[in-house]
N, C-alpha and C positions, 0 to 999 in steps of 0.2 A: 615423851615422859621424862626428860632430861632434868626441864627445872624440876620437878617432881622432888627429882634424888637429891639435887642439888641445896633445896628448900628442907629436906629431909636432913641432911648432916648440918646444917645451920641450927637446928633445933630450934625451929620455930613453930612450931603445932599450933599455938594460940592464936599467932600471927593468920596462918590461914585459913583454921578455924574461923574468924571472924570472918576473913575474905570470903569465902566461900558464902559464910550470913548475907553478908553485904551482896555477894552477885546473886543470888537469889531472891532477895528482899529487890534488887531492881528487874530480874525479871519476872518478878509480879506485879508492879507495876507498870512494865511495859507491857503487859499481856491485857491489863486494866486499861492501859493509853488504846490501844489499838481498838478493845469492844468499845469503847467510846462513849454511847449513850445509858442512861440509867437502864430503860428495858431490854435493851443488848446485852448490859451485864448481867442485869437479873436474869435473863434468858438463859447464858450459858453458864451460871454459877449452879444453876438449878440442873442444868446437863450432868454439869460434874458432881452431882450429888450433895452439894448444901440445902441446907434448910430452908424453908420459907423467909423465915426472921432475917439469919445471916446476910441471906442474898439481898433482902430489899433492904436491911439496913448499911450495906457496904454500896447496893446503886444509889442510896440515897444520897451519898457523897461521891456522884459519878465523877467530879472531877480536882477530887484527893486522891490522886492516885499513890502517892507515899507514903500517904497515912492508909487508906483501905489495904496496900497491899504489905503494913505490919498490922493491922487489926484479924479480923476471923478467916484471914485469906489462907492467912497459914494451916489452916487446917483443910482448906478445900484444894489448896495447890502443897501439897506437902512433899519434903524433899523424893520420896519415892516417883511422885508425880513427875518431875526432874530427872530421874535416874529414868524413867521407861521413855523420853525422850533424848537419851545422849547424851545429856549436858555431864562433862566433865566437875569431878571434884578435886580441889585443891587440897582439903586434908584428907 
């Protein structure tokens, strides 16, 4: 947690705020790379509790994955979603 403090007295909040946006926004699309096919992802978006709509309109561009994973993803993969897996916050 060194950089942590470090990034701390620098007074950059905004700085990693975004950082943080940004690793997030790519591991939703990595998590969209890896299900791969359009009924893969509609499969486990509907797991995770999205909607019928959401899910089949985000598989229907099963291979935008940087566009789908800023579209309605963020509400199916939200940052808590992130925190009950580990993933470290920069801000």
């Amino acid at each position: 947690m060194r950089w942590k403090a470090y990034f701390r007295l620098a007074q950059t909040p905004k700085v990693m705020r975004e950082l943080d946006q940004l690793m997030r926004h790519r591991l939703r699309a990595v998590q969209l790379k890896q299900w791969r096919r359009g009924p893969t992802i509609f499969r486990e978006l509907r797991k995770l509790g999205a909607s019928a709509d959401l899910a089949a309109r985000i598989a229907g561009n099963a291979r935008r994955w940087w566009r789908n994973s800023r579209m309605g993803l963020n509400r199916v993969l939200p940052i808590a979603y992130f925190d009950r897996l580990g993933v470290p916050k920069f801000s």
